[in-house]
C-alpha positions as CSV (number, residue, x, y, z in Angstrom):
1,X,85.8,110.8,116.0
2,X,87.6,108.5,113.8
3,X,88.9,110.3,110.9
4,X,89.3,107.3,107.7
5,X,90.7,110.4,105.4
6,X,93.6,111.4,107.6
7,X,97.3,110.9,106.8
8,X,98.9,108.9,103.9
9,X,98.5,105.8,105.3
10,X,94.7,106.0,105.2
11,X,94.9,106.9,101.1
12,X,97.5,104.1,100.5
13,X,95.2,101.4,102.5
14,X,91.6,103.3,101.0
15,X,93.6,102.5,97.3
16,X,94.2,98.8,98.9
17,X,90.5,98.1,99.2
18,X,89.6,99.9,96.1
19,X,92.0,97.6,94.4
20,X,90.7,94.2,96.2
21,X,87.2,95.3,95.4
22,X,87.7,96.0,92.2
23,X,88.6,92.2,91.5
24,X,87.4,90.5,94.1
25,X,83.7,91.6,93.9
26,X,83.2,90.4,89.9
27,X,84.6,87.1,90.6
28,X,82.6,86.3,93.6
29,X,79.2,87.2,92.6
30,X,80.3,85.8,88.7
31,X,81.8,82.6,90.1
32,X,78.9,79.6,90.3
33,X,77.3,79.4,93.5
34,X,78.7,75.7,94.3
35,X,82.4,76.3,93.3
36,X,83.8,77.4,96.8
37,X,83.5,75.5,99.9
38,X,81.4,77.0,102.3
39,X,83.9,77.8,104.8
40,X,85.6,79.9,102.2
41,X,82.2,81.2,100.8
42,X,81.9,82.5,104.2
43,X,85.2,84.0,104.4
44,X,85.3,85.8,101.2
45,X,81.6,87.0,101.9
46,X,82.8,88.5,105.0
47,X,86.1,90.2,103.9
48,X,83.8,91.9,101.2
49,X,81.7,93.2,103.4
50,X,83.8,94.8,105.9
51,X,86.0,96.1,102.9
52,X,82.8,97.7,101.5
53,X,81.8,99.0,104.9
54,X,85.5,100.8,105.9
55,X,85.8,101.9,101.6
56,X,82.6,103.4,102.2
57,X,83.3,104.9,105.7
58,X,86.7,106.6,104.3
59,X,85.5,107.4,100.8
60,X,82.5,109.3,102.8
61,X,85.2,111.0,105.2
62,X,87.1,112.4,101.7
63,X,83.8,113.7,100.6
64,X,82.8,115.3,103.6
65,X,86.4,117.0,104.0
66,X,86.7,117.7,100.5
67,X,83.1,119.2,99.2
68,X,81.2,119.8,102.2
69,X,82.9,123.0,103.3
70,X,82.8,124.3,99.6
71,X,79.1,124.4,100.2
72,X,78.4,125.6,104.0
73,X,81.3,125.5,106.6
74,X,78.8,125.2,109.1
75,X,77.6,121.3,107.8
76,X,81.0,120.0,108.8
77,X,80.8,120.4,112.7
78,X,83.1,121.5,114.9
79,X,87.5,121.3,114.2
């Protein structure tokens, strides 16, 4: 399976989308709805959305690796 957690180049690019959500996200749903072109509406719109998808995906992967076993061993599945 894919692990999102694993290595320090999954942490440095999981603190890369924290950061670009973290600024990106207030100014597009703030910004008035006819101040980007389409195009780029569209563009933006999708880059969020796959950055909240993989953030959530990896951020989900440190939970599970993280807190999971401190509760049951057995939820995590196989090594």
């Amino acid at each position: 399976p894919l692990q999102g957690d694993a290595g320090s180049k999954a942490t440095h690019l999981h603190h890369k989308m924290t950061t670009f959500l973290a600024v990106t996200t207030p100014l597009y749903f703030l910004a008035p709805s006819d101040s980007l072109p389409p195009m780029a509406d569209s563009v933006i719109g999708l880059a969020l959305a796959v950055n909240v998808s993989a953030h959530s995906w990896v951020g989900m992967n440190y939970v599970v690796t993280d807190y999971v076993p401190k509760v049951s061993k057995a939820m995590t599945g196989p090594a």
